[in-house]
C-alpha positions in Angstrom: -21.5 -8.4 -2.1 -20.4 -9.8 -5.6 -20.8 -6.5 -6.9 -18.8 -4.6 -4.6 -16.3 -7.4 -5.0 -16.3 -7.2 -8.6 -16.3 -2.9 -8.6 -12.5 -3.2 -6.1 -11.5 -5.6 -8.8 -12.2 -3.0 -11.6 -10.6 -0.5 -9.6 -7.5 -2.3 -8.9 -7.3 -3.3 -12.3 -7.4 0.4 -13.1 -5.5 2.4 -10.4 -1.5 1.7 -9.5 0.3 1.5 -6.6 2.9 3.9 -7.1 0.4 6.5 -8.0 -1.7 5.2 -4.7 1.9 5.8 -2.3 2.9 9.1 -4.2 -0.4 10.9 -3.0 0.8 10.1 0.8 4.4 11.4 0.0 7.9 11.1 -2.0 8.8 7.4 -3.0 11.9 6.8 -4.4 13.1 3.3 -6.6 15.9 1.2 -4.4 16.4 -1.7 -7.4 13.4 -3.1 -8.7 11.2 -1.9 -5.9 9.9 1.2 -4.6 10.2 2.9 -1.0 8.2 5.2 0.4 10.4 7.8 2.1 8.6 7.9 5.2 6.3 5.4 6.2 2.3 6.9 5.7 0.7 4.0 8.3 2.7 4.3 11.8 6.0 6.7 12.5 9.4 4.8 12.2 13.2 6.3 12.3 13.6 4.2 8.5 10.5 3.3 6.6 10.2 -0.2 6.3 7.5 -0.9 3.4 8.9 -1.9 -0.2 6.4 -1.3 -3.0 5.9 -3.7 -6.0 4.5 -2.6 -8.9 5.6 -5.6 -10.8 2.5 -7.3 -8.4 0.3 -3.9 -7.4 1.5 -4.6 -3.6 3.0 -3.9 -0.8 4.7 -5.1 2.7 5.7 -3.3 5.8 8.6 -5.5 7.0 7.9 -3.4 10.0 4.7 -4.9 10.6 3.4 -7.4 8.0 0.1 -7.5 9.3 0.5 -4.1 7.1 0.7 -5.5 3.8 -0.9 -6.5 0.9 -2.9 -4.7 -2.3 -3.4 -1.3 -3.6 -6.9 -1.4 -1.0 -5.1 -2.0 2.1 -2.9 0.4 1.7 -5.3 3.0 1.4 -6.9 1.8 3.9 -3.9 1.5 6.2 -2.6 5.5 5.0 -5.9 6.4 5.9 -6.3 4.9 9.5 -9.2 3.2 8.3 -8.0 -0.8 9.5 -9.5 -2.5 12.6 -7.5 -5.8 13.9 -10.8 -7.8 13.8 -10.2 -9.3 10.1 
């Protein structure tokens, strides 16, 4: 498993965030952080995640158990979570 932990932190090292919430739509910069102009994990009248990419991450003020790094939010975008972790 040290390998695969060590290959995410390579990849994280090399891919960032804003690129990562660009693919799932338009983001646009409110101050010094970013918002997504809809939100790409749940449907919501006003999207409630801020970007960082000052930090590489993310929070869903919506639903923080939606937050964190430039993984999760793939992972999230991409229905791939399960509540068990």
């Amino acid at each position: 498993m040290k390998i695969l932990e060590g290959a995410f932190q390579k990849a994280k090292q090399l891919i960032n965030i804003l690129d990562v919430a660009e693919h799932y739509g338009e983001v646009v910069k409110v101050g010094s952080l970013y918002k997504p102009k809809e939100n790409p994990f749940r449907i919501e009248n006003t999207c409630s995640i801020a970007i960082y990419p000052d930090t590489d991450s993310f929070t869903d003020f919506g639903n923080k158990e939606y937050s964190g790094d430039i993984l999760n939010y793939i992972k999230y975008a991409e229905g791939l979570s399960n509540n068990n972790e």
